[in-house]
N, C-alpha and C positions, 0 to 999 in steps of 0.2 A: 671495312676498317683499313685494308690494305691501302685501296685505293686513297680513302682520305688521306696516309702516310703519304700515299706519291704525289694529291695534289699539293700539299704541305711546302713537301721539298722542292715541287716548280715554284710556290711560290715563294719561297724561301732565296733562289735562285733568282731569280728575276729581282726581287729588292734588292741585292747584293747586287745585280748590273747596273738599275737606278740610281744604287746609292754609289759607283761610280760612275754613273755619266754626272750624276749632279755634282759630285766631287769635281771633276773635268771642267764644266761651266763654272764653278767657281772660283777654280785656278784661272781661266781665261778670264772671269770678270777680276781680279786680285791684278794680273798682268795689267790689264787694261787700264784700271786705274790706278795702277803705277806709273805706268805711260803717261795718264791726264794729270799725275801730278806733277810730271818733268813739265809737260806739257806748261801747265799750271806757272810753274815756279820760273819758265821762260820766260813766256808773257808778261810777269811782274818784271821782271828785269829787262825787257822793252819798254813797257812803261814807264820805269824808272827813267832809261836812257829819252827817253822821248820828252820825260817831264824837263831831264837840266837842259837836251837840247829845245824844249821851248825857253828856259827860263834865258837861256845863252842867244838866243836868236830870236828877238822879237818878228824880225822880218815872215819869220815863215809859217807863224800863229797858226794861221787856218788850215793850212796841209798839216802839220801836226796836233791840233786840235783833233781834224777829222780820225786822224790814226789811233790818238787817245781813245776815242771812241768806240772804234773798232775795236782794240786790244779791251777795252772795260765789256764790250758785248762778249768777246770771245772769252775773258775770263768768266764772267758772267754765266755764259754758256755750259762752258768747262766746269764751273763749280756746279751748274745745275745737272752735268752728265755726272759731275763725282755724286754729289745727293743720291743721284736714281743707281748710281751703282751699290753707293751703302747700302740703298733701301732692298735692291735685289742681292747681295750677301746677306744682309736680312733675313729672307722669303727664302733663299736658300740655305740657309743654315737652321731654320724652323722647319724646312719639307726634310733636311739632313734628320735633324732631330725624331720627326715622325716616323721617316721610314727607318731609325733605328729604333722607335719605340716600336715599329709595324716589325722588324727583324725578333725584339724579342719574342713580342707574342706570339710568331708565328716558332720560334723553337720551342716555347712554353706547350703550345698545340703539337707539335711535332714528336716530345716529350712524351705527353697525355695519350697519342698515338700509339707511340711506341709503349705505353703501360698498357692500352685499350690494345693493343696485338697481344701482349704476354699473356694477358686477362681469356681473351679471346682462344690463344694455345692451350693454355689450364682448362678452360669451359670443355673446349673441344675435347679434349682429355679425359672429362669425366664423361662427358657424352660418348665417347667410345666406350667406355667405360661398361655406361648404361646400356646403350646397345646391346655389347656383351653380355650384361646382366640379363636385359627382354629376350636377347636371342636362346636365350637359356629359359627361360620361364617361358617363353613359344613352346622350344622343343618340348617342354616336362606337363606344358597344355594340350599339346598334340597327339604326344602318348596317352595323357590321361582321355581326349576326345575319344581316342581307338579305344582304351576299356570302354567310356560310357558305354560309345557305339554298340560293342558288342556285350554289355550289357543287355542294352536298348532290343537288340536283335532278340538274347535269351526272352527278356519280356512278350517281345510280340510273344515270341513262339508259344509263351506259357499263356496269354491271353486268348490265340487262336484256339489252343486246349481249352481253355477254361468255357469260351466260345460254344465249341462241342458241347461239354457237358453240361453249360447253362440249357440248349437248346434239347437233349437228353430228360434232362431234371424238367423242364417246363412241359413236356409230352406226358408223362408220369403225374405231373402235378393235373393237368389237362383230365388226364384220365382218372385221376382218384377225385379232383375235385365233384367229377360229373355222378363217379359214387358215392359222394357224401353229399350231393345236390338229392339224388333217390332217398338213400340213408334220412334225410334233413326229412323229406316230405313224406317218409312212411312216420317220421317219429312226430309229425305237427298232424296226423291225422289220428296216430295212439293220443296225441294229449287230446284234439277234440273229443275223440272218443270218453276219456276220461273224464274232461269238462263236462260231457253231455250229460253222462252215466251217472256221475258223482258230484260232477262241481267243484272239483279240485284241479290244481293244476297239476304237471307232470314232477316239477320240482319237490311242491309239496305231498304227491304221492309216493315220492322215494324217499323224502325221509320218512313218512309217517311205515312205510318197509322195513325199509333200514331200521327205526326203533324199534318195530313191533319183532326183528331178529330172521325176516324172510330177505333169502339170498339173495343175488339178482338173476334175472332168468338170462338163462342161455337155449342153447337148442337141447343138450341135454334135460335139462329140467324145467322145459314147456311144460309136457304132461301131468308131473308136479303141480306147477303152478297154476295149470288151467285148472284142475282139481281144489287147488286151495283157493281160487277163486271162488268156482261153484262155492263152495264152503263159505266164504265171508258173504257171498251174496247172500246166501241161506239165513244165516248172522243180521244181515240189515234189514232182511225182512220180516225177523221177528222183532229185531230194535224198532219196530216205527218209524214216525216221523224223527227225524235228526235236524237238530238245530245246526246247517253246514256253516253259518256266517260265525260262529260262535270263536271259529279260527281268528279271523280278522279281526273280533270283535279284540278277542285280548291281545292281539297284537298293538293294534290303537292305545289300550288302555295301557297295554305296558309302554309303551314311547311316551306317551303324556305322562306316567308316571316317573318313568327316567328323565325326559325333561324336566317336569319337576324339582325332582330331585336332585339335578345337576343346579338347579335355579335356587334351592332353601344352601346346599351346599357353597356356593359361589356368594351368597348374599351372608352366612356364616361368617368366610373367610375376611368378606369385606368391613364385619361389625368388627372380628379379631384385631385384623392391622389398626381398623380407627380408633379401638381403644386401646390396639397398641400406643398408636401414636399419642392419641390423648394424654394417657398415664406420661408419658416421654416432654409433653408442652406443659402441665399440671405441674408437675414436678423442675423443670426446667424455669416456669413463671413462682413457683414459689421460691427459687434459689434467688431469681431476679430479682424481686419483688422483697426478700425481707434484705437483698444489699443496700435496694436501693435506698427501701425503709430507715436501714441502720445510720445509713448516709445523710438523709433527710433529719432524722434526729439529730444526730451530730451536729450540724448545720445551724440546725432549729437553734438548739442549747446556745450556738455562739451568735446568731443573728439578732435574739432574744434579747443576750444582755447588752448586746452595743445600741440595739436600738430603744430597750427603757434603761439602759445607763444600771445595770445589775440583776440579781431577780433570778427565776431558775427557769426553767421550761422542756418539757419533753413530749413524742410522742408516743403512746403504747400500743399495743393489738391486744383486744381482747381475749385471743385464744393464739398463741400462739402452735400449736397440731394445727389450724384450718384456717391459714393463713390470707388465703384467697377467699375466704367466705364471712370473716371475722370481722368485727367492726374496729374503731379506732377512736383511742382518746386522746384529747388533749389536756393536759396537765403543768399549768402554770401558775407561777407566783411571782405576781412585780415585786421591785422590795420593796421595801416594810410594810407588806400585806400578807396574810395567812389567805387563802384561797381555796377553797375543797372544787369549786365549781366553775366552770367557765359561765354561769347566769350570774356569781357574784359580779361579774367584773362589769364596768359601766359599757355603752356604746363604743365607745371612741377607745377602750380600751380592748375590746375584742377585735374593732376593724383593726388597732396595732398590730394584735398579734397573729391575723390573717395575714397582715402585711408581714409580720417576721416570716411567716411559715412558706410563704411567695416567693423571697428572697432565699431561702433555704431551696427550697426546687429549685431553682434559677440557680444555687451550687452547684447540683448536683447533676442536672440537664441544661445547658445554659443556651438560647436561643441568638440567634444573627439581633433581633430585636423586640419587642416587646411593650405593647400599648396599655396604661393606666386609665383607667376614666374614670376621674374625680375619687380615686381611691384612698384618698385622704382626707375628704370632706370630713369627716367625722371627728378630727383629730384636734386637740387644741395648737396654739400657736407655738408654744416648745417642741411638740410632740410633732410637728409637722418640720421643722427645722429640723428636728433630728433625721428625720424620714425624708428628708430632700438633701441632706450632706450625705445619706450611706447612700441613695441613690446616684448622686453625684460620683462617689469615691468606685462604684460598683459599674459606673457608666463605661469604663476603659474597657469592661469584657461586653458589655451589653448595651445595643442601641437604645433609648428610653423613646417612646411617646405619650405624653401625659396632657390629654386632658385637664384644667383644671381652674379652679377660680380662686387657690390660694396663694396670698403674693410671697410667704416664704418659700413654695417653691417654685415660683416665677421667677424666684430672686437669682436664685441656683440654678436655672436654664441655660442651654449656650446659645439658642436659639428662640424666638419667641413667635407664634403666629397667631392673627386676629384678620376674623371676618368685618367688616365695615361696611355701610350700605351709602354712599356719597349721593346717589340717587334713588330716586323711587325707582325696586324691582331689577336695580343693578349691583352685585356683591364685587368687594372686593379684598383680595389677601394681602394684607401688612406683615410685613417681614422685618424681625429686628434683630442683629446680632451682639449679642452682648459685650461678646468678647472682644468685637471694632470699636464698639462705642467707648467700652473701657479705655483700651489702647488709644483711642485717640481722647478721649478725659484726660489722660494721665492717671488713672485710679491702679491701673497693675502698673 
């Protein structure tokens, strides 16, 4: 950064002698064409004189003719050395210009120098600083190294101990193993012994000991035991033959029976939960089930009289306690009819009021869209006109697709579609929209 400061300053230096030698040549080009213009304004005044001595002395035309000449060359001349002088005060007063534009920039760098040294003294600063600081945290790592260290060394030492007494302990273990190798194979030749003799194993012969209240033998109460041995042998051979499998046998039969048992138990718990659960969806579907019922009437009542234009209508459950198992009536009166039965009522007025009871569900669960087919055949020509205006009015919540060969409600369509056969074995779809054809009729 230093360095940069001092090439700076040579160069700083050095434009500052440029910018006077150029200064220099440009005072000697200023002289110079000071001079061409005395020079200059001479010549014209020889000229001058030369023009009235032609005009004064015809005689000597051609010697001053020729001088005319020369004086117009030499002006000539003179004005093109004054031109090339303007043009280089020009070129030097642009290189003036640049090496004062080069003078700034290079104080502006000189400047930035001089802040890049200060920056540089400050940085340095903190790095000393830090230094200080790591030289400190060496020292307080170096000290702590010498504890590990002799930490490190206590380690060994307790390992080299430890060393010993592993190598101690595994002599011992060595040796006791090799008597409990003896110990092992006096005690797997008592149980053949046992096997032979009885057909028991040694496991099962100490508990059947242990229950029957005989101690365990030691060396004290061998003689004891040999004794009460004689004695049980004595015992078995008055018993007879002994069913010995009879052990195993109810051992099996007890697992199979606790398996079992685990098995009626597990399948219990699983009837439990399901008819927890049941009782929980039962009673969940009948909360459902008579709102939605309630809803569906409601619905029913008003879809009923808009679509025979009055009249009453409802639906019942025949039990309502068993709500999910109960049947359902309908119960209607067009007006001015008394009604006990829905067989009173003609064809075309029951497919109606399937039709009201359709549009009540479609209240109360209402679907993206929904297909009719020919669900109005039945219906006379008012009765189908009413029943394609509520469908119309009911269209804005529900798509319609209908089927149908009636032209009142062809009429009320927005849309109309026909199959047509132009050829043999070839279909085609006709597409009509009502509502362009309108628009463009002028009918809306």
């Amino acid at each position: 950064m230093k360095a940069e400061y001092t090439a700076n300053s040579d160069r700083i230096i050095k434009e500052s002698e440029q910018r006077a030698e150029i200064k220099r040549r440009s005072d000697e080009i200023n002289d110079r064409l000071a001079a061409l213009a005395i020079e200059i304004e001479e010549k014209i005044k020889v000229r001058a004189a030369c023009v009235e001595q032609r005009d004064a002395a015809r005689g000597s035309h051609t010697a001053l003719t020729v001088s005319v000449a020369a004086s117009e060359r030499d002006a000539e001349a003179a004005k093109r050395a004054l031109d090339f002088g303007f043009d280089t005060v020009s070129s030097l007063r642009e290189q003036l210009e640049g090496a004062e534009n080069a003078i700034l920039k290079l104080n502006e760098k000189k400047i930035n120098a001089q802040n890049d040294i200060e920056n540089g003294k400050n940085e340095c600063g903190e790095l000393t600083s830090d230094i200080e600081h790591l030289t400190a945290e060496r020292k307080r790592f170096e000290s702590e190294a010498g504890e590990i260290d002799a930490q490190l060394n206590r380690l060994r030492e307790e390992i080299r101990e430890e060393t010993r007494r592993r190598e101690v302990y595994f002599r011992e273990f060595t040796q006791s193993e090799s008597a409990y190798n003896q110990l092992q194979t006096e005690n797997d030749r008592a149980a053949s012994k046992i096997w032979e003799d009885y057909e028991l194993t040694f496991s099962t012969a100490s508990s059947a000991a242990a229950a029957a209240g005989y101690p365990p033998i030691t060396a004290e109460n061998r003689a004891e035991a040999v004794s009460v041995q004689n004695e049980c042998k004595n015992k078995l051979r008055a018993l007879g033959a002994v069913n010995v499998g009879a052990i195993e046998e109810y051992a099996e039969v007890k697992q199979r029976y606790e398996y079992g048992k685990a098995q009626i138990d597990d399948l219990s718990a699983s009837r439990d939960s399901l008819s927890e659960v049941i009782i929980k969806l039962e009673r969940e579907m009948r909360i459902q089930f008579t709102r939605a019922f309630d809803e569906i009437n409601y619905h029913f009542k008003r879809v009923f009289a808009e679509l025979f234009g009055g009249g009453t209508a409802e639906i019942t459950l025949t039990d309502r306690e068993d709500v999910l198992n109960c049947g359902i009536e309908i119960n209607v009166a067009p007006p001015g009819k008394i009604i006990k039965s829905m067989l009173a009522l003609s064809g075309g007025e029951q497919a109606y009021v399937a039709i009201a009871l359709i549009f009540a569900i479609l209240c109360v669960n209402p679907t993206p869209f929904c297909v009719f087919d020919e669900i109005e055949a039945a219906l006379d020509e008012i009765n189908v006109a009413r029943f394609a205006d509520y469908m119309k009015r009911y269209s804005e919540k529900v798509q319609f697709v209908v089927i149908t060969h009636r032209r009142g409600t062809m009429e009320r369509a927005d849309s109309i579609y026909g199959v047509t056969m132009p050829e043999r074995g070839i279909s085609r779809v006709l597409v009509l929209n009502l509502d362009e054809i309108e628009a463009k009729m002028g009918i809306k």
